[in-house]
N, CA, C and O atoms as CSV, one atom per row, in Angstrom:
chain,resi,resn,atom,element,x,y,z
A,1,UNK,N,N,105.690,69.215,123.289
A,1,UNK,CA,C,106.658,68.975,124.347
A,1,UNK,C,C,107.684,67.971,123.821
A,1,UNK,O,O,107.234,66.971,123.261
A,2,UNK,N,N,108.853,68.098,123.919
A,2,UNK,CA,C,109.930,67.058,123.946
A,2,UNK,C,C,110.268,65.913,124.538
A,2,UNK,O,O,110.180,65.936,125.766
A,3,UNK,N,N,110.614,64.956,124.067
A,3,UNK,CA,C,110.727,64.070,125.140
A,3,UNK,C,C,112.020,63.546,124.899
A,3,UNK,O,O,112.344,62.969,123.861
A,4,UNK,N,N,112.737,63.750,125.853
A,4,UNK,CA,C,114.183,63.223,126.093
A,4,UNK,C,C,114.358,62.571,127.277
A,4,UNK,O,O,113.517,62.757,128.157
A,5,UNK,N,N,115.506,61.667,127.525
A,5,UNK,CA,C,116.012,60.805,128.418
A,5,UNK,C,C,117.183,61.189,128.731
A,5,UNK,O,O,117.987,61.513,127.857
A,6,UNK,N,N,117.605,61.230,130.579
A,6,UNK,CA,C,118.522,61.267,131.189
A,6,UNK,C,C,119.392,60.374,132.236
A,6,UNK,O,O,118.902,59.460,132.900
A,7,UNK,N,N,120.521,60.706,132.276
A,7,UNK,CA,C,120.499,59.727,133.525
A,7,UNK,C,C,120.908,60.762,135.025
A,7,UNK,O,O,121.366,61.881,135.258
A,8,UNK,N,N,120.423,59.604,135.757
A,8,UNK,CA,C,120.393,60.408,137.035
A,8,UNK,C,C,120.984,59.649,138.360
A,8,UNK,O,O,120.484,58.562,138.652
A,9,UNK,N,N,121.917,60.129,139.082
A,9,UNK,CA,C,122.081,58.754,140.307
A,9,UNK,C,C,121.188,58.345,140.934
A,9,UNK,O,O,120.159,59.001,141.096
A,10,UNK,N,N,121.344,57.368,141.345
A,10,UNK,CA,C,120.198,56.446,142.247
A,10,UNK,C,C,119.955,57.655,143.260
A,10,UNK,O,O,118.947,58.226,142.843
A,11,UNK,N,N,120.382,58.245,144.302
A,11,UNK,CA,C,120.190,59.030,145.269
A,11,UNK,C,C,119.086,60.082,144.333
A,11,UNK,O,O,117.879,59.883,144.474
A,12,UNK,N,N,119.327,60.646,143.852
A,12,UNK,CA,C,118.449,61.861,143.073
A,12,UNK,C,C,117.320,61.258,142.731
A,12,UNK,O,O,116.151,61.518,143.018
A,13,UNK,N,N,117.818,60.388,142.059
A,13,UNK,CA,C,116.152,59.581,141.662
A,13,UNK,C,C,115.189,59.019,142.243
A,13,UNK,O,O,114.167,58.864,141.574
A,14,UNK,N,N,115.210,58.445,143.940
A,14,UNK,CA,C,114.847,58.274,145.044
A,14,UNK,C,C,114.441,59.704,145.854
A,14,UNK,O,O,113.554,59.865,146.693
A,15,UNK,N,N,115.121,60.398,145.468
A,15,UNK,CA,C,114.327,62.023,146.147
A,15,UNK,C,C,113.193,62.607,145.308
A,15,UNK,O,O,112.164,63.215,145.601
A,16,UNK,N,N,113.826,62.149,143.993
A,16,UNK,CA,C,112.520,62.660,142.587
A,16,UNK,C,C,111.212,61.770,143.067
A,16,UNK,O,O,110.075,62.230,143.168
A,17,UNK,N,N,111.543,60.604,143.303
A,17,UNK,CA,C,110.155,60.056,143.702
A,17,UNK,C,C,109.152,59.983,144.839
A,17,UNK,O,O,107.956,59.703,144.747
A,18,UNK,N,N,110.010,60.355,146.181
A,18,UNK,CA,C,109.816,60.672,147.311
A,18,UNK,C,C,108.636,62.362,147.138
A,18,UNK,O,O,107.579,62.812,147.582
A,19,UNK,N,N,109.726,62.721,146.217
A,19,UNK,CA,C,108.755,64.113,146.060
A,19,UNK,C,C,107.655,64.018,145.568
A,19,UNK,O,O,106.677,64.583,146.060
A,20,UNK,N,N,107.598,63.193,144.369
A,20,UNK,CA,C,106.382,62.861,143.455
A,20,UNK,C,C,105.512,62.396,144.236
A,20,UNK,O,O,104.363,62.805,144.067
A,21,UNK,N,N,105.739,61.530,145.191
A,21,UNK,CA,C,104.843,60.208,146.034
A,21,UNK,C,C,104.166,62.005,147.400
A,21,UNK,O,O,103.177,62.309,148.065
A,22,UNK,N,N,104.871,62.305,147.222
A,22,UNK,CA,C,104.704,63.506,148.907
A,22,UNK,C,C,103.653,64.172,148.023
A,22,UNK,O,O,102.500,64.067,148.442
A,23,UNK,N,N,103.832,64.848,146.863
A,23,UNK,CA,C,103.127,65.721,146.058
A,23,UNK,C,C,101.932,65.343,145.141
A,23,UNK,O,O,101.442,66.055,144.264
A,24,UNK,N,N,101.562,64.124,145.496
A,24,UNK,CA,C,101.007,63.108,144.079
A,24,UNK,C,C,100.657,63.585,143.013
A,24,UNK,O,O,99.589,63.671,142.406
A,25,UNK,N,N,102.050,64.001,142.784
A,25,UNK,CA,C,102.277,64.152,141.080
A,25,UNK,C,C,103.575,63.042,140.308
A,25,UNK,O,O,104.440,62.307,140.784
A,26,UNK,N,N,103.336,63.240,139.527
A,26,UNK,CA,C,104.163,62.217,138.197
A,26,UNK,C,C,106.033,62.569,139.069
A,26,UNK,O,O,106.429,63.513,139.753
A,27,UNK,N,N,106.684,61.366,138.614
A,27,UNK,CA,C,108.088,61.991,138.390
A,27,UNK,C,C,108.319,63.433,137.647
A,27,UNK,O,O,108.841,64.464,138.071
A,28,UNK,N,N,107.817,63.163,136.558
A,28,UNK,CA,C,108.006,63.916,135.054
A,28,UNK,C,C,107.680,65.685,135.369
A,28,UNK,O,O,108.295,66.719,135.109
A,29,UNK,N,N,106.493,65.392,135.999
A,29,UNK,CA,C,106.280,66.555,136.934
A,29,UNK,C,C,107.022,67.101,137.739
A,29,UNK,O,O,107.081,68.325,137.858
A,30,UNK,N,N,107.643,66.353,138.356
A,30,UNK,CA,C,108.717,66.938,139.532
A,30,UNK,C,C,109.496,67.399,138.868
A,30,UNK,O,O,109.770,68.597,138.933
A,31,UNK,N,N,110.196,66.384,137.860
A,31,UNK,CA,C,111.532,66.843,137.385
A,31,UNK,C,C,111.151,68.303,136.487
A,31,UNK,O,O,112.007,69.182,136.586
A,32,UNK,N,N,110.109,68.576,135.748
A,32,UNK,CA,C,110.382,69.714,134.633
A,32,UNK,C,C,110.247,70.680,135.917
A,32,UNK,O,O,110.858,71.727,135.705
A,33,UNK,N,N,109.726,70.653,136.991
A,33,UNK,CA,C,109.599,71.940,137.470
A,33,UNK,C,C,110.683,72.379,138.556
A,33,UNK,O,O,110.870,73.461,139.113
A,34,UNK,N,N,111.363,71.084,138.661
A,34,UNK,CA,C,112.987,71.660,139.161
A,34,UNK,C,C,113.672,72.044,138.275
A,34,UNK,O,O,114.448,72.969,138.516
A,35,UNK,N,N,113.614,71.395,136.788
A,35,UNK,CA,C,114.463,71.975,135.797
A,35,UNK,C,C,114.260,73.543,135.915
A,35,UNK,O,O,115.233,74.218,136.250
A,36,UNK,N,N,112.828,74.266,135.611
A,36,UNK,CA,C,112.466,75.283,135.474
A,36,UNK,C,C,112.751,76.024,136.309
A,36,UNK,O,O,112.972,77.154,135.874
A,37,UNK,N,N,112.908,75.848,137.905
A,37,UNK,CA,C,113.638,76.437,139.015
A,37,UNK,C,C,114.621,76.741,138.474
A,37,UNK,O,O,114.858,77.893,138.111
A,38,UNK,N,N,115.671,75.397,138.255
A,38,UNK,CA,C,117.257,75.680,137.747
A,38,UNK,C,C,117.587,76.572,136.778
A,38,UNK,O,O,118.477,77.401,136.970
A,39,UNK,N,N,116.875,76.491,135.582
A,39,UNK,CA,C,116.985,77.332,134.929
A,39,UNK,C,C,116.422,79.250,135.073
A,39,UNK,O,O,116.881,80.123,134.337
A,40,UNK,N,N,115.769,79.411,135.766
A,40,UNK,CA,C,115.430,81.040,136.478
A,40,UNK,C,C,116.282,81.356,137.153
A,40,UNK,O,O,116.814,82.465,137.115
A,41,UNK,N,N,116.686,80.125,138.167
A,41,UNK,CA,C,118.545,80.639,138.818
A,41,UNK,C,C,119.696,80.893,138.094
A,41,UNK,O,O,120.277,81.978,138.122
A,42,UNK,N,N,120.045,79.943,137.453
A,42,UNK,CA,C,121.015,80.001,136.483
A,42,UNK,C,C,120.893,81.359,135.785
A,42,UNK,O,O,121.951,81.986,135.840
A,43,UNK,N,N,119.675,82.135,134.997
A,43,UNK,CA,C,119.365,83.225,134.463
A,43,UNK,C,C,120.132,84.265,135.046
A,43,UNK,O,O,121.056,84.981,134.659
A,44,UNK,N,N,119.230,84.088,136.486
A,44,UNK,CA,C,119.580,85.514,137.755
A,44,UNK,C,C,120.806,85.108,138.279
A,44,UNK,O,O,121.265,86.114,138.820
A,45,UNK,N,N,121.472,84.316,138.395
A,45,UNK,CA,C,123.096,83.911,138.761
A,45,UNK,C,C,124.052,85.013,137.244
A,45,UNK,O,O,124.971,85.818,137.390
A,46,UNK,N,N,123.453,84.649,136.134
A,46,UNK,CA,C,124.417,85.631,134.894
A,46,UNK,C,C,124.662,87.230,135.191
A,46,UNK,O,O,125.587,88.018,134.993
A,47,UNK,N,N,123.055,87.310,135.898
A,47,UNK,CA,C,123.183,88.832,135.851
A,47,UNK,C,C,123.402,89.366,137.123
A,47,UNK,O,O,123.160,90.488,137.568
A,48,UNK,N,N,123.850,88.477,137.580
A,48,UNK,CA,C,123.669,88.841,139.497
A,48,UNK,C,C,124.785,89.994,139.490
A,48,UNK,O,O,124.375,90.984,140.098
A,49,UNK,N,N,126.201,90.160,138.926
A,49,UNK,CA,C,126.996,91.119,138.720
A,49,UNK,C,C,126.261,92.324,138.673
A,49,UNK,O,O,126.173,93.169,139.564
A,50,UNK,N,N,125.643,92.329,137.342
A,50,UNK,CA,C,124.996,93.642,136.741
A,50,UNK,C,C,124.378,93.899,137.562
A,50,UNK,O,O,124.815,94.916,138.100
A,51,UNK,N,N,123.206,93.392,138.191
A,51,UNK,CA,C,122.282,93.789,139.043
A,51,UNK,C,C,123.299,94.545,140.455
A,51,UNK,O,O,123.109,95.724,140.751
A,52,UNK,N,N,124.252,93.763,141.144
A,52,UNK,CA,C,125.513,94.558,142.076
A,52,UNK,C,C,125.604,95.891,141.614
A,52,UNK,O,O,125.080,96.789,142.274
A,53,UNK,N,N,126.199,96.129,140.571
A,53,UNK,CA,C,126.874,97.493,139.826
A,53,UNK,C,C,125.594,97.945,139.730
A,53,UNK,O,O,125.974,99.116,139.731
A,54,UNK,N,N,124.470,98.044,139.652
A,54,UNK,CA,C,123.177,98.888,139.262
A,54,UNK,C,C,122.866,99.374,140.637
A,54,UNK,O,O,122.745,100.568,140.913
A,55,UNK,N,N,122.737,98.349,141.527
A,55,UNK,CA,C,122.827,99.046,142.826
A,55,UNK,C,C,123.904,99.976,143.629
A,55,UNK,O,O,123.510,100.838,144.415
A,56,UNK,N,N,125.106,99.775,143.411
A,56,UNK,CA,C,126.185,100.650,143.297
A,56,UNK,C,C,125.892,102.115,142.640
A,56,UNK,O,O,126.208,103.135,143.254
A,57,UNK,N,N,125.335,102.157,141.492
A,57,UNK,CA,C,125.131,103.488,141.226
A,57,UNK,C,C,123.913,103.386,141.406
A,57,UNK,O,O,123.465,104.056,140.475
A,58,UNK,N,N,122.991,102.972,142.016
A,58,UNK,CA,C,121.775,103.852,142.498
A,58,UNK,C,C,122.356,104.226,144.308
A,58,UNK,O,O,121.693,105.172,144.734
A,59,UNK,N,N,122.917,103.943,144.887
A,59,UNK,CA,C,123.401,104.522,145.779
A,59,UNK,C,C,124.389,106.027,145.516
A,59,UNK,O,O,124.251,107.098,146.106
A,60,UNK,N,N,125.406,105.674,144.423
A,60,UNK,CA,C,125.848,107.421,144.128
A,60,UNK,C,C,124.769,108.085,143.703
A,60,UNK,O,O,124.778,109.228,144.161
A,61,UNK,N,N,123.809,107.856,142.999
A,61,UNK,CA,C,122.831,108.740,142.542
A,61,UNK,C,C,122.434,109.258,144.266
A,61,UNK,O,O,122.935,110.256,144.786
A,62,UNK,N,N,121.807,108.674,144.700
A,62,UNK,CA,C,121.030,108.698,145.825
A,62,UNK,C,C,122.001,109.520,146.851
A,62,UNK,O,O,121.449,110.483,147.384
A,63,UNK,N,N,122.817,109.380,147.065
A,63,UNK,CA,C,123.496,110.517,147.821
A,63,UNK,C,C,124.613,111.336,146.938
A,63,UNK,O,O,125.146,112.348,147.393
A,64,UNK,N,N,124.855,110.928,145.923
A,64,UNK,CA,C,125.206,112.515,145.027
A,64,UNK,C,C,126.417,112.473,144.874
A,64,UNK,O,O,127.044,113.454,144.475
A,65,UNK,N,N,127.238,110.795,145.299
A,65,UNK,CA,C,128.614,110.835,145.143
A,65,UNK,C,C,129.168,111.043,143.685
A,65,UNK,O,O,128.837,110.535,142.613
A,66,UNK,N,N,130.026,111.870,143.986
A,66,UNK,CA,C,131.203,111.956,142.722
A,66,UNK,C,C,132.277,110.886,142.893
A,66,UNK,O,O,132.621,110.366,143.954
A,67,UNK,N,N,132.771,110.634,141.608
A,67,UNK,CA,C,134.285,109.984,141.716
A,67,UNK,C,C,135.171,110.672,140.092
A,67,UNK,O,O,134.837,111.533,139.279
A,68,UNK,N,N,136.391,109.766,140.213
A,68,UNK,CA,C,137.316,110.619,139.507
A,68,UNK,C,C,136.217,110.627,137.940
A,68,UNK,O,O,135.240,109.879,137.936
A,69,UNK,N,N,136.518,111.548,136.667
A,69,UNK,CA,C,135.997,111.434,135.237
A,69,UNK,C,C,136.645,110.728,134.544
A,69,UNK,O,O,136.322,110.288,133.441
A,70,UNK,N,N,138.003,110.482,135.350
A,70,UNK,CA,C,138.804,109.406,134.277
A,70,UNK,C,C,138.895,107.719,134.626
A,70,UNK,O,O,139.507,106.900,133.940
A,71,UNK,N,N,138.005,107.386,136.066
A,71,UNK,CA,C,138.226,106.605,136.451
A,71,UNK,C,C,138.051,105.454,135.515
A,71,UNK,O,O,139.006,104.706,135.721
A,72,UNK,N,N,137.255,104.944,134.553
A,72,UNK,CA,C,137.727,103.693,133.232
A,72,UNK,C,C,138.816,104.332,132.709
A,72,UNK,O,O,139.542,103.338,132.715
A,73,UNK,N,N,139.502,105.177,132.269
A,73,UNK,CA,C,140.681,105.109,131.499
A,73,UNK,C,C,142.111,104.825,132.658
A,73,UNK,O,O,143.165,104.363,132.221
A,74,UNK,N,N,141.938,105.168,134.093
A,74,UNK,CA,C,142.983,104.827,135.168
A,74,UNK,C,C,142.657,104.098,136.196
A,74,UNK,O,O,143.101,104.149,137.343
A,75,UNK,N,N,141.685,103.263,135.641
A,75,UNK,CA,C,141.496,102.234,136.395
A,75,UNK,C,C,142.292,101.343,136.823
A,75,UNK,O,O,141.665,100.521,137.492
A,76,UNK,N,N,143.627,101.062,136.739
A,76,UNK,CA,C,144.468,100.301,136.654
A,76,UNK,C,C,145.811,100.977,137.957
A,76,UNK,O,O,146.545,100.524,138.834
A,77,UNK,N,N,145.500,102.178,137.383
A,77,UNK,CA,C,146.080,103.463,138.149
A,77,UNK,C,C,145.868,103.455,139.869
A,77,UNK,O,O,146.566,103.201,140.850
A,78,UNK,N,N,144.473,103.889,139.597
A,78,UNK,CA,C,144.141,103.905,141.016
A,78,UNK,C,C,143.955,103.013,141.854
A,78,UNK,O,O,144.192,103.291,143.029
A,79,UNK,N,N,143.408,101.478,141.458
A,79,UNK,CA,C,143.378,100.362,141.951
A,79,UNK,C,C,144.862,100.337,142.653
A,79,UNK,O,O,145.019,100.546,143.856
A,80,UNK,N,N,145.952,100.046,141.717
A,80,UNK,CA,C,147.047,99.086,142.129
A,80,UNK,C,C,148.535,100.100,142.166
A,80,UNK,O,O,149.719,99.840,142.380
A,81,UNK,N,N,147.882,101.183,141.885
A,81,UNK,CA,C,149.321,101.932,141.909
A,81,UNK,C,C,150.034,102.377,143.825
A,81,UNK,O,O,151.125,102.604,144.349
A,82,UNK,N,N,148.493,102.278,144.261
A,82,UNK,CA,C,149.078,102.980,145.611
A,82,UNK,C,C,149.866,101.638,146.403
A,82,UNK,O,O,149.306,100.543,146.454
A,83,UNK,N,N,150.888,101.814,146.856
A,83,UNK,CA,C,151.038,100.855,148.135
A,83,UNK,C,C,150.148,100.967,149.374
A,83,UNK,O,O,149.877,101.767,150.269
A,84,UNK,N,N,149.893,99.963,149.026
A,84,UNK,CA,C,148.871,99.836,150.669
A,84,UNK,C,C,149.372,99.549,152.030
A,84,UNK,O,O,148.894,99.695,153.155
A,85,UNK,N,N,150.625,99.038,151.511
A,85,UNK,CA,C,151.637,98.510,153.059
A,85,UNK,C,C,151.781,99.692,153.649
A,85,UNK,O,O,151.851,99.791,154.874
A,86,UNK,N,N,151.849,100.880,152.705
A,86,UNK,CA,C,152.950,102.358,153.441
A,86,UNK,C,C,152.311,103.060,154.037
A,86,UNK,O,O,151.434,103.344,153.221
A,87,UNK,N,N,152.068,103.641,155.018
A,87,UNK,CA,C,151.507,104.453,155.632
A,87,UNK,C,C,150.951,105.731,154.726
A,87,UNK,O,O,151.146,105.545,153.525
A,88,UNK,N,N,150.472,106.655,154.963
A,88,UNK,CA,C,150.299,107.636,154.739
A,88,UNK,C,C,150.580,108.822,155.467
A,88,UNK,O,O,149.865,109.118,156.424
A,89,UNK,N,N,151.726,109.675,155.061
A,89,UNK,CA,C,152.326,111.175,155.818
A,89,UNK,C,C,151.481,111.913,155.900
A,89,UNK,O,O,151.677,113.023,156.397
């Protein structure tokens, strides 16, 4: 295990111990296993996009939607070309 030193504000560090004292476990304890929280979020926060778009196409799968074959090459096209102010005839 590593051992490194941080600093922390007084407020945080008074909750780290509050927790420790509630949990009777160590500071040291508290803190690696919020780190370890933070860091599994942080993970699933990177991919939280990908995971969106995966569900996106498991819904076209799932009901069988089509869209255009060129839509990455006119993507740019179809997004922003239409006016949206104008009605439609």
């Amino acid at each position: 295990m590593l051992k490194t030193y941080l600093y922390v504000p007084d407020e945080l560090n008074r909750e780290v111990e509050a927790l420790a004292t509630a949990g009777k476990t160590s500071k040291a304890a508290v803190i690696r296993s919020a780190l370890d929280a933070g860091v599994k979020m942080l993970k699933r926060k990177k991919t939280g996009s990908v995971e969106v778009l995966n569900r996106i196409a498991e819904i076209g799968r799932k009901y069988n939607l089509k869209g255009p074959k060129d839509a990455s090459a006119k993507m740019n096209e179809y997004l922003w070309d239409k006016d949206w102010n104008k009605k439609d005839e």
